[in-house]
Structure formats: structure tokens, C-alpha cells
C-alpha positions as CSV (number, residue, x, y, z in Angstrom):
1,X,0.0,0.0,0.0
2,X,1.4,3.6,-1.2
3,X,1.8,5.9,2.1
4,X,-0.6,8.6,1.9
5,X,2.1,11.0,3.4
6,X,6.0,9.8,3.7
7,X,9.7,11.5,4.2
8,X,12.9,10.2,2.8
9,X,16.4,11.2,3.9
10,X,15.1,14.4,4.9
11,X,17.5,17.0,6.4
12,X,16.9,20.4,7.6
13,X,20.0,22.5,8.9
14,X,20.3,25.8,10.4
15,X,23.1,27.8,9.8
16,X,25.4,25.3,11.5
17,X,23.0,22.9,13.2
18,X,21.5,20.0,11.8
19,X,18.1,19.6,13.4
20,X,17.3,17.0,11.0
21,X,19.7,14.1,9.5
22,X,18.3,11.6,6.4
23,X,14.6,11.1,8.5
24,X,12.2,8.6,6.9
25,X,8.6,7.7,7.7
26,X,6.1,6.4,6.1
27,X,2.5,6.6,7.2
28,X,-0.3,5.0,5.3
29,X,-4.1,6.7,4.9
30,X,-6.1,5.9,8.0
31,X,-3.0,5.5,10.3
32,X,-2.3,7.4,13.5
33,X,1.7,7.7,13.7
34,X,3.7,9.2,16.9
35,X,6.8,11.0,16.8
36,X,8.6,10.8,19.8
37,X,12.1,11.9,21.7
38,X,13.0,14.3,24.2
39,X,12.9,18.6,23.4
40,X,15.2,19.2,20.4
41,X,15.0,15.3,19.4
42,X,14.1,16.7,16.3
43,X,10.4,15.5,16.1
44,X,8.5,18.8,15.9
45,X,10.9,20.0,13.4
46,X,9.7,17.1,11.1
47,X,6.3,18.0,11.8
48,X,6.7,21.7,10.4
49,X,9.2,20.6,7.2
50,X,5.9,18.4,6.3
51,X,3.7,21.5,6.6
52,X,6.5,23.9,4.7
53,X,7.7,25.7,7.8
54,X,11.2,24.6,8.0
55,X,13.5,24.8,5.3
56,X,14.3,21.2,3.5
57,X,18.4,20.7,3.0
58,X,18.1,17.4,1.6
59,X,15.4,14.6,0.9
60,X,11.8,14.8,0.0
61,X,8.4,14.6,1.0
62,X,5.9,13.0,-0.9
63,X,2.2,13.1,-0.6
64,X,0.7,10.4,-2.2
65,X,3.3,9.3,-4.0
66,X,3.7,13.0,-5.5
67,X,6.6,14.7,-4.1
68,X,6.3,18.4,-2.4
69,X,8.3,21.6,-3.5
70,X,10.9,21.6,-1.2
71,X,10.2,25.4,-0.5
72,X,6.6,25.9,-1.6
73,X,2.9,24.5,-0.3
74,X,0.2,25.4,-2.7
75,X,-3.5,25.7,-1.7
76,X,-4.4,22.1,-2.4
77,X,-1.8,20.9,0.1
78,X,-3.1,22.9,3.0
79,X,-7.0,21.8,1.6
80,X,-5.7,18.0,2.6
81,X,-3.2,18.6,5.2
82,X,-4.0,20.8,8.4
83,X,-1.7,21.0,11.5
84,X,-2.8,21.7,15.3
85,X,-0.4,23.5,17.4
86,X,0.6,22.9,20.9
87,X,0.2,26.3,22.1
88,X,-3.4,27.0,21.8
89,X,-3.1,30.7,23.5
90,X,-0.5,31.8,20.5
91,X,-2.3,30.3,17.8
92,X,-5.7,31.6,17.7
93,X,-5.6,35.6,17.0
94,X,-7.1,37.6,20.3
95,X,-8.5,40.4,18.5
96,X,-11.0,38.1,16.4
97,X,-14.0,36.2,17.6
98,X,-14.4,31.9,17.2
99,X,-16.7,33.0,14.4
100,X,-14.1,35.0,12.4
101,X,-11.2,32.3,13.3
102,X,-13.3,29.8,11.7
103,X,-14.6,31.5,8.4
104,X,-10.9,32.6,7.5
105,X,-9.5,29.1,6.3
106,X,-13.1,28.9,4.3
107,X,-12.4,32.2,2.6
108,X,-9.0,31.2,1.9
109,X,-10.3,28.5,0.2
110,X,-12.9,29.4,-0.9
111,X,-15.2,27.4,0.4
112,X,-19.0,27.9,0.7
113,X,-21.5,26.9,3.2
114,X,-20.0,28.6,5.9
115,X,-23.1,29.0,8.2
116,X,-23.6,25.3,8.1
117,X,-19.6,24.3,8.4
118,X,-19.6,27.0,11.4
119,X,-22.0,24.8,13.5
120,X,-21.0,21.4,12.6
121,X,-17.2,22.2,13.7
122,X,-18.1,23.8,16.8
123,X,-20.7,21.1,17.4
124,X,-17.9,18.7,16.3
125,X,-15.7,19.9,19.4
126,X,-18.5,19.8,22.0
127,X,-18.3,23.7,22.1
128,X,-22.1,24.3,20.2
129,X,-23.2,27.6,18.2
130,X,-23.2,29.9,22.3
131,X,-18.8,29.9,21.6
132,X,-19.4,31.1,18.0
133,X,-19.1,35.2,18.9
134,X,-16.4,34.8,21.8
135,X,-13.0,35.8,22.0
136,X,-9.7,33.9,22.8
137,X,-9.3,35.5,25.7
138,X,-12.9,34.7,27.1
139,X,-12.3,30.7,26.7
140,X,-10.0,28.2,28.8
141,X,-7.0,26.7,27.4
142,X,-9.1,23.6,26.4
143,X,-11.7,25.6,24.8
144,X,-9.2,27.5,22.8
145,X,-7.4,24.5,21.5
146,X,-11.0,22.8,20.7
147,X,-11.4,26.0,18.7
148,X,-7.8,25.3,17.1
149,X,-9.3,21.8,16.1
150,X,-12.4,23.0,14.7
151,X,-10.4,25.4,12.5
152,X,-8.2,22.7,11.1
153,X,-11.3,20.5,10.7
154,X,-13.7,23.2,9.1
155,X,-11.9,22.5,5.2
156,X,-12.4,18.6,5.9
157,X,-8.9,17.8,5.3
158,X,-7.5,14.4,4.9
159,X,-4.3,14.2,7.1
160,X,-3.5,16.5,10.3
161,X,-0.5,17.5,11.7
162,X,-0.5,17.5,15.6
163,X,2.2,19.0,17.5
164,X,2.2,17.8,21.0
165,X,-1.4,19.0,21.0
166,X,-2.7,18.8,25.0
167,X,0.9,19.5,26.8
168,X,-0.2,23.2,27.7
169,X,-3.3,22.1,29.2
170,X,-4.3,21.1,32.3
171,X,-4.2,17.5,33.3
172,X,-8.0,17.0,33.8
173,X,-8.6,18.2,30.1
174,X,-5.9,16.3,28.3
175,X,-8.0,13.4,28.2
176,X,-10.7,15.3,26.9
177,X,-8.9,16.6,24.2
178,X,-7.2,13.7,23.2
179,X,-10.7,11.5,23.2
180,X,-12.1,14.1,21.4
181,X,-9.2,13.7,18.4
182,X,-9.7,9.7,18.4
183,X,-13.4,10.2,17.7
184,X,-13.1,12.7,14.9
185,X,-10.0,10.3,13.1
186,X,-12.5,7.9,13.7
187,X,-15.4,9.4,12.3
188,X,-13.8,11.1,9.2
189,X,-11.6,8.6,8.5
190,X,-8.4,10.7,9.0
191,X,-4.9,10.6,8.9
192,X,-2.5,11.5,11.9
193,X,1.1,12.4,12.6
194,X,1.0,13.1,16.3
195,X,4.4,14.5,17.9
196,X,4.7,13.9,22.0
197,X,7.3,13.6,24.6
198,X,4.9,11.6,26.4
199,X,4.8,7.8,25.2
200,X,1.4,7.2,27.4
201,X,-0.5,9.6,25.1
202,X,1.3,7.8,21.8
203,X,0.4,4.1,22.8
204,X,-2.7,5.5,23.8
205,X,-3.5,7.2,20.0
206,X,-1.3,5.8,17.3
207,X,-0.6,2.4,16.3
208,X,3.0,3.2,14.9
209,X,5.7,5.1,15.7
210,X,9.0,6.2,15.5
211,X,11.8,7.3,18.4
212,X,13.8,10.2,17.5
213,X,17.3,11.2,18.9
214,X,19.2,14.2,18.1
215,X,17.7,15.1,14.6
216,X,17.6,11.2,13.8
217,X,14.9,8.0,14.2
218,X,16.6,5.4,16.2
219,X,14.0,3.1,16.1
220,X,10.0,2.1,14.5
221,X,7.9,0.1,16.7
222,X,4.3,-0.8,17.1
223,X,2.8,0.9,20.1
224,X,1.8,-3.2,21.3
225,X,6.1,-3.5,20.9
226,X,6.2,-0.8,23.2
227,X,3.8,-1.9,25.9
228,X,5.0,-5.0,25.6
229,X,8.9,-4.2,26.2
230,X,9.6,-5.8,22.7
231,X,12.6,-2.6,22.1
232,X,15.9,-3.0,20.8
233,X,17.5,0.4,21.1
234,X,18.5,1.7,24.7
235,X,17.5,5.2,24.2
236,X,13.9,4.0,23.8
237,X,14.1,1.8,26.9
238,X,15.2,5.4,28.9
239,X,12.2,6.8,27.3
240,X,10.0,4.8,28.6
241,X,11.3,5.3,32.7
242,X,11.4,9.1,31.8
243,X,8.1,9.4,30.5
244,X,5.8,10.9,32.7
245,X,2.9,8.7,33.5
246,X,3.9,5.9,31.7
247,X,2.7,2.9,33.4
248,X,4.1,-0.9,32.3
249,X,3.8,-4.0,33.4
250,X,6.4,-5.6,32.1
251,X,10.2,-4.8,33.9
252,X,12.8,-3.8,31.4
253,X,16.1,-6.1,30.5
């Protein structure tokens, strides 16, 4: 089966520093795929060369087969692919209401139907049509980051980008949030690259994914390898302790 979204050998340097070095993943339509590693492991940086927001040095990424300007994302890309940031208070603008966050990416795109899309995202996110004329500042961190979702939902695209999508929220509403993102890949069908430090919320939402080290992947694994202790590289296996809430069974070799 063709990967709906892949990378190969893909390097992405600054000045002097090589935040990514020859990083491959494949992930096929349907799937839910973790990136994982400690800060500067290089896994968020992968996330945003996929989206066109770091530049490429070397290798490609292909969508569907097709491979992406290194430098350039047309409209159509961002119609099928939408990313979710981690911080939900810098990413929505303050000065414009839920309603006006939500009918930019249809204008964009020019998209119709907006009164309609409007209620079925907000409904979507368990917020309902009483959030549509409320500011950022006037919602909770949860809210806000529900809002974020329902923005990158409103186009109905096919694959979404999330970047370690509940670690500025509270505790109690990380669940929520990440529940709510199983149902709607479940419901629509869609295609996920999550990025987390947090293995629990990886085993807990993809079924692949890959361990990143210093720009690099040092290992792909199954999330039932990784409950299961079935892990060959040692980097991994300190992961796994370091991870907060991370709970196993099984005692490491």
C-alpha cells in the first residue's frame, strides 16, 4: 500500500546545526503515527518541514506518491493537510472572535456553506453555536485548543499534523482533548502524525511510531512493541522510565 504522506532522507539544517539528518517515515491513509524523543529530538521539526515551515536541505516529502516543493505549499496541500499547534493561547488571533477564526480558512479556500460548516465544527468539538461570537481570551485553554481543532477540521482535510497537541493544558482536560481527536479520526476517517514527549498519550493514540534522537529515528515500533517491552535500542528503553505517566507491566532487561 502507497503511504498517503511519507519523508525520505530528509535533512533540515540551520546555519550550523542540523536539526534533522536523512529522517524517513512512512505513514499510510487511515493510520495514527507518533513521533517521539526528548525537546530538540528533532520530532516537531519534522512535523513543520511536512507543513513547509522549515526549510528542506536534503530529501523529499511526498504526498501520495507526489513529491512536495521543497520550499513551496500550494492551496491544495493545505485543503488535505492541516496542523494543530501545541500552544493553543499563541495560535488563535485575540483580537478576532471563534466565528471569524473559523470562516478565515473557508475564505482562503474558498469554500462555501459557511453557516452550516460554522455549527458542525463547533458542534464537532462539543463547544455548540453559544462559543461562535467569543474571544480567545474569554475561553479556557481547552476551549481555545478545541477552537484550534475545529479550525483545522472546518476544510475537511485528509491528514492532520499535531504538535504535542494537550501539553499546555491542564491535566484534567488532556483526556478530553485527546478523546475528542480519536473520535473525529475515527469518524472522518483521518490521517494522523502526532508529535509527544509523552509515550502514554502515543500508545494511547497511534498504532505506529517512531523514536527520534538528536535530529535522527533510532528506532519504529508498534505501540503493542512498546507496551510489551519488545525494544531493541536503549534510548527507547530510557524513554520509557522518563516518561511521565507511563505505566508498564512488564520490567525492562
Amino acid at each position: 500500500m502507497r503511504a498517503a504522506i511519507s519523508a525520505e532522507n530528509l535533512t533540515v539544517s540551520y546555519d550550523d546545526f542540523l536539526a534533522l539528518d536523512n529522517v524517513s517515515i512512512d505513514v499510510a491513509s487511515g493510520e495514527s503515527f507518533g513521533l517521539v524523543g526528548e525537546s530538540g529530538s528533532g520530532k516537531s521539526t519534522l512535523l513543520r518541514a511536512i507543513a513547509g515551515l522549515a526549510p528542506i536541505a536534503g530529501g523529499k516529502i511526498m504526498l501520495d506518491g507526489k513529491t512536495l516543493d521543497a520550499r513551496h505549499r500550494d492551496k491544495a496541500f493545505y485543503r488535505r493537510v492541516q496542523m494543530v499547534f501545541q500552544d493553543p493561547y499563541g495560535s488563535l488571533h485575540p483580537r478576532q472572535t471563534v466565528d471569524r477564526l473559523l470562516q478565515e480558512p473557508l475564505a482562503i479556500h474558498g469554500v462555501g456553506d459557511a453557516e452550516r460548516r460554522i455549527l458542525r465544527a463547533l458542534d464537532e468539538v462539543g463547544l455548540g453555536s453559544s462559543f461562535r461570537f467569543r474571544y480567545s481570551h474569554q475561553l479556557s485553554g481547552g476551549q481555545r485548543q478545541r477552537i484550534a481543532i475545529a479550525r483545522a477540521l472546518i476544510i475537511e482535510p485528509e491528514i492532520m499534523l499535531l504538535d504535542e497537541p494537550t501539553s499546555a493544558l491542564d491535566a484534567s482536560v488532556q483526556a478530553e482533548v485527546l478523546n475528542l481527536l480519536e473520535q473525529v479520526r475515527r469518524d472522518r476517517k483521518l490521517t494522523y502524525i502526532m508529535v509527544s514527549h509523552d509515550l502514554g498519550v502515543v500508545t494511547h493514540m497511534c498504532e505506529r511510531l517512531a523514536v527520534m534522537k538528536s535530529g535522527k529515528v533510532v528506532e519504529r515500533l508498534s505501540s503493542g512493541d512498546l507496551v510489551a517491552g519488545r525494544i531493541s535500542d536503549a534510548y527507547t528503553k530510557n524513554l520509557m522510565v522518563a516518561s511521565k505517566g507511563f505505566v508498564r507491566k512488564v520490567a525492562l532487561a
